[in-house]
Each structure stands twice: as structure tokens, then as C-alpha cells.
N, C-alpha and C positions, 0 to 999 in steps of 0.2 A: 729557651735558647733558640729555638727553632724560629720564634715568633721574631727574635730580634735580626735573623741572619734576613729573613722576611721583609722584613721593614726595612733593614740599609738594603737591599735588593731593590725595593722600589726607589727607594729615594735615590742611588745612582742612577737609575734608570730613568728618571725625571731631569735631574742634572747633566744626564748627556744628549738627552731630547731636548732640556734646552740650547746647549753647548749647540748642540746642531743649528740648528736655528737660527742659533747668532752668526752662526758662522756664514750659515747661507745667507742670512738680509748682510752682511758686511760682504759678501761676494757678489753680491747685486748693486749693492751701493755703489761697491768702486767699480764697476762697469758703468756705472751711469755717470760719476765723476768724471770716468774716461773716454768717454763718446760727449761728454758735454767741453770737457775741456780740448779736444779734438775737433770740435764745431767752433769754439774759436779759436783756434789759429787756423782754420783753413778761413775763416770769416776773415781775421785780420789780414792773411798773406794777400789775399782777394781785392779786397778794400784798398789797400792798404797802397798808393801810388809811389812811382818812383822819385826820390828827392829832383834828381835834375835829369831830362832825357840825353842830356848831353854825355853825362857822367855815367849814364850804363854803360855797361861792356859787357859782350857775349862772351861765353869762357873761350871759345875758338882766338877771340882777337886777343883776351889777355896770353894764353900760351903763344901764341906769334909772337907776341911781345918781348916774353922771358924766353924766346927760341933766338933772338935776334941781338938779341943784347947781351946773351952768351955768347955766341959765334965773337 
């Protein structure tokens, strides 16, 4: 009896050392997903020009806007 509490003793003890394990490369992984997918959108925001210079607008002049056309 003794031999078999023995034996499932180790073998959980295997199974959560791996358990571990996995946990930790999947907690690595998606840190890497998330600094790589964080490299591009600051790459696209960057890149990435204005459709027309005309048609920006700084948030200061849109709220002028909607401040004036309330009044």
C-alpha cells in the first residue's frame, strides 16, 4: 500500500512540475505577443501620414467649434 501512495506521490509531483512549466513558457509567450504587437501600432501610428493636412484638427479647435455652435 505504502508503495503505491509512493508512486501517485511522484507522479503528481511530475504533473505539477509540468503544470508549472507550461504555465510559465505561456506567461512568457504572451509577454512577447504583447511587446511585439505594441511595436506595431506604435510603428503604424508613426508611419502612418495624415489622409489630408487640411482636414486635421487639433482637439482645441474642434471644442471651439462645438463651444460656438452651442452658444
Amino acid at each position: 500500500m505504502e508503495n503505491k501512495n509512493s508512486e501517485f506521490s511522484e507522479i503528481v509531483a511530475d504533473m505539477s512540475q509540468f503544470a508549472g512549466a507550461l504555465v510559465g513558457t505561456a506567461v512568457i509567450a504572451g509577454k512577447k505577443v504583447m511587446r511585439y504587437l505594441n511595436d506595431l501600432t506604435i510603428v503604424d501610428t508613426i508611419l502612418k501620414p495624415p489622409a489630408n493636412a487640411d482636414e486635421v484638427q487639433t482637439i482645441d479647435s474642434k471644442i471651439g467649434k462645438t463651444n460656438t455652435e452651442a452658444d
